[in-house]
C-alpha positions in Angstrom: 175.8 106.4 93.3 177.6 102.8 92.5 176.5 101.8 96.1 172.6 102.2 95.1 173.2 100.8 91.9 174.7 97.3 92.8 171.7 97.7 95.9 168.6 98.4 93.2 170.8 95.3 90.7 170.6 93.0 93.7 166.5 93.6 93.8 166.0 92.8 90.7 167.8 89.7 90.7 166.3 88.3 93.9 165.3 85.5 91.7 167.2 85.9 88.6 168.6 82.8 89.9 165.4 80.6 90.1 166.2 77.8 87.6 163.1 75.3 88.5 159.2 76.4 88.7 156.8 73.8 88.4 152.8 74.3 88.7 150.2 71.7 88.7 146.7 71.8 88.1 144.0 68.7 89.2 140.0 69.4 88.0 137.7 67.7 89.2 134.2 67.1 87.1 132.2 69.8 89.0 135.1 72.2 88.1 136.9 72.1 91.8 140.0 70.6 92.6 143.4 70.9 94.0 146.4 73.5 92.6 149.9 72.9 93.6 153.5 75.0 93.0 157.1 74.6 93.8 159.6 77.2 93.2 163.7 76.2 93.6 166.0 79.3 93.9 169.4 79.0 93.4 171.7 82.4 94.2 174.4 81.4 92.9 174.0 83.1 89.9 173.2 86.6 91.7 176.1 86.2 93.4 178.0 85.7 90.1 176.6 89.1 89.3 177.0 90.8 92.1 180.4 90.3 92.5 180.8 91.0 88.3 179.1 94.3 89.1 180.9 95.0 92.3 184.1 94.3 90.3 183.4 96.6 87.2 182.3 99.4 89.3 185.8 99.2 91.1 187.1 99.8 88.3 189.2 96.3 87.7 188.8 94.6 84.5 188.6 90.9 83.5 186.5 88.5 85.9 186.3 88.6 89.5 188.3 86.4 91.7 187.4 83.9 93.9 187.7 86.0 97.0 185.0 88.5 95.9 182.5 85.3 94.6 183.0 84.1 98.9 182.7 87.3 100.1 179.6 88.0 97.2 178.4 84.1 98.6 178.8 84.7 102.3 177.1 88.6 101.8 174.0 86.5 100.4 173.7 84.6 103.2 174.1 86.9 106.0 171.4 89.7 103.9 168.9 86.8 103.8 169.1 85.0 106.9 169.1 81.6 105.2 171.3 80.1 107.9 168.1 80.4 109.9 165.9 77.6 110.3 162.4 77.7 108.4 159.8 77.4 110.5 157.1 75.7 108.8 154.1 76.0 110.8 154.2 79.5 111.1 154.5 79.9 107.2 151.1 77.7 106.9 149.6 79.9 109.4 150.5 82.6 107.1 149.4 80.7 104.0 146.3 80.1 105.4 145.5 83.4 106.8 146.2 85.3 103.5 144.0 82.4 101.4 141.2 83.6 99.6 137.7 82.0 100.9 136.5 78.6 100.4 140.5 77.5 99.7 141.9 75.1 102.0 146.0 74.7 102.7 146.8 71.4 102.3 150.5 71.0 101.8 153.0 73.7 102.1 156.9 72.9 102.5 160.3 75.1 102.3 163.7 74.1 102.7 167.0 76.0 102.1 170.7 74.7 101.6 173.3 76.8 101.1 172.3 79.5 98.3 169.6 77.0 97.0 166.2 77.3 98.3 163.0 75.9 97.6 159.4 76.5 98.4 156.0 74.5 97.7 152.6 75.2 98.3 149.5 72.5 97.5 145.6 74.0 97.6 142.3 72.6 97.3 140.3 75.3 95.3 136.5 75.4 95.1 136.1 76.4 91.4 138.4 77.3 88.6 137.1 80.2 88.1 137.9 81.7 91.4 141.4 80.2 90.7 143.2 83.5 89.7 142.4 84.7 93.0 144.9 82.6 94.3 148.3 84.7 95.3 151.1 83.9 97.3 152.9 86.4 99.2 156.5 86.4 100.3 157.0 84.6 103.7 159.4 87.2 104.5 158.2 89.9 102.9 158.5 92.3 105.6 162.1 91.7 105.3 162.6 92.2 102.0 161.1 95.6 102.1 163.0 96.8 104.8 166.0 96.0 102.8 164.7 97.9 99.6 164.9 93.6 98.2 162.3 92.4 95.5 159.9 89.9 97.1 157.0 87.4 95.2 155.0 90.7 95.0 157.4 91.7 92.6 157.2 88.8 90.4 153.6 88.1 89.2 154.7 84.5 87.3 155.2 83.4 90.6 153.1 85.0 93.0 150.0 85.1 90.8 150.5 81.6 88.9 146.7 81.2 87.8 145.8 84.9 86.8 145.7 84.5 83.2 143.6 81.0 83.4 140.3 80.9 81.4 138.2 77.6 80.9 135.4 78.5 78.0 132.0 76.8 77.6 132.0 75.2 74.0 129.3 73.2 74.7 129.8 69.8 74.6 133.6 70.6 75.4 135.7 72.8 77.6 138.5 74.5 76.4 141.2 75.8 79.2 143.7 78.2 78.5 146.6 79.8 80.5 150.2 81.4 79.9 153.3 80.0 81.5 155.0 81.4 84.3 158.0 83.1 83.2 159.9 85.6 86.0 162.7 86.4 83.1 159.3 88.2 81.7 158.7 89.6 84.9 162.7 91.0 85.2 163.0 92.2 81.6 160.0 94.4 82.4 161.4 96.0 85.5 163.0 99.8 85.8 166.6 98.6 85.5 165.8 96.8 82.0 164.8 100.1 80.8 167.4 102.3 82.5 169.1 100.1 79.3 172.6 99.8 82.3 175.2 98.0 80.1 175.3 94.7 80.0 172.1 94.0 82.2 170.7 91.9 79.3 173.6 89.2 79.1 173.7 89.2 82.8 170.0 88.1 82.9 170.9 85.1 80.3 173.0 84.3 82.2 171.2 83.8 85.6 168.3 82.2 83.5 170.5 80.2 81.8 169.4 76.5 83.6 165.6 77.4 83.7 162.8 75.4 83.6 159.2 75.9 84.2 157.1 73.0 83.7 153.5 72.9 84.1 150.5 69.8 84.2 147.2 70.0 84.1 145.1 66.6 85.1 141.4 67.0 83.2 138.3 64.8 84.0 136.5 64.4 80.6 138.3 62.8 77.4 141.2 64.8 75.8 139.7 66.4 72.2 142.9 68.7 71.5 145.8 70.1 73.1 149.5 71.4 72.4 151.1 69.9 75.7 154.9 68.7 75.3 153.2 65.2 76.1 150.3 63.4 77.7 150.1 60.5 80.0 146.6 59.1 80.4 144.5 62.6 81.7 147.5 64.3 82.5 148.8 67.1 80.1 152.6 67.9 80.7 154.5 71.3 79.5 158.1 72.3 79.4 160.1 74.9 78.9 163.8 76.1 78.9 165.1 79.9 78.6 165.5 78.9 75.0 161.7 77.7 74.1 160.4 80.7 76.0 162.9 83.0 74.3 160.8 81.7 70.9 157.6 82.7 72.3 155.9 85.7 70.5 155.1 88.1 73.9 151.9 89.0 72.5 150.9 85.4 72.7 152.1 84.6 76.2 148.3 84.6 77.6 147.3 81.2 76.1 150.7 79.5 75.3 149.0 76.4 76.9 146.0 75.0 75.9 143.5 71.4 76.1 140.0 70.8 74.9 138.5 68.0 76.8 134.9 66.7 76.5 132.1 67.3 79.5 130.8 64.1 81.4 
């Protein structure tokens, strides 16, 4: 029963540890125009947890020692395969095969050092409204499920970045709005979080505790109104940290962002 328990903990906090999700948005002035995002990963934190968890469910008290964070490190490692080498062209292959029509690849990248990891994805789109179409899947999700792991799938604020976008016809102006990716969101709404386990909560702070997701959205007509962190010529930037999205009523998650710009 403890072994499935650390197993199902160690799926949901696949990507407690991310601490850095940027996503980009450029319009053009017939409404196309090029989406990018990067995710970094760092597992450092999960394997803080895992070894707290494996260490309470032994029964020991106080905080684990530095043997069971190498042997919680090194377990990481080995489970995930990240002393392989990324190949790159056969994750654009994979990009681009699983692209929705009329999108174009054109930059993809991934890298991985030690526990860290980071992946990056750039795509033309053909209009923003087809935008929430865009998904992107797990380049090892076969893996992942054969180990029972949590994969992008499992994590709409990163797979599905764009979902929640809306641009509205105002006449003379166009008003876009979106929510913000947020996969603390995605993890306090998982089975485990409402299975209430002791402790989970503090735990999640605690991987989350160096997040930041920032967002920018370059817009072709003048800016009328917006509620970005700060503008630099057409370029609207937004940033949070686990404590500004902590402040953020749930129920208004759907259009935290927002910019009224004029038509040409």
């Amino acid at each position: 029963m403890k072994k499935a328990a650390v197993a199902s903990l160690a799926a949901l906090f696949l990507l407690a540890g991310c601490f850095g999700i940027e996503a980009g948005l450029e319009l053009n002035e017939d409404l196309s125009g090029t989406a990018g995002f990067e995710f970094t990963i760092n597992m450092e934190p999960m394997a803080l947890i895992m070894a707290q968890l494996q260490h309470s469910f032994s029964g020991e008290e106080g905080e684990p020692d530095e043997a069971t964070l190498d042997e919680a490190r090194e377990n990481l490692i080995a489970e995930m395969n990240l002393e392989d080498e990324i190949d790159e062209a056969e994750m654009r292959r994979d990009i681009e095969r699983d692209l929705p029509e009329g999108f174009r690849l054109r930059e993809a990248m991934a890298t991985a050092d030690g526990l860290r990891m980071t992946f990056g994805v750039q795509v033309d789109f053909p209009h923003i409204d087809r935008l929430p179409e865009l998904r992107f899947e797990d380049p090892d999700e076969e893996r992942s499920e054969q180990s029972g792991g949590m994969g992008f799938s499992d994590f709409g604020s990163i797979s599905e970045p764009f979902e929640d976008l809306r641009l509205i016809d105002e006449g003379r102006t166009w008003r876009l709005e979106m929510g913000t990716p947020n996969p603390m969101d995605d993890v306090e709404q998982s089975d485990e979080m409402e299975m209430g386990l002791s402790g989970l909560e503090g735990m999640i702070e605690q991987a989350f505790a160096d997040l930041r997701v920032a967002m920018k959205i370059t817009v072709p007509g003048r800016i009328v109104e917006h509620n970005a962190t700060r503008v630099e010529g057409q370029t609207l930037y937004w940033e949070f940290t686990l404590e500004t999205l902590k402040d953020i009523d749930p129920e208004e998650m759907d259009d935290v962002l927002m910019v009224r710009f004029r038509k040409r």
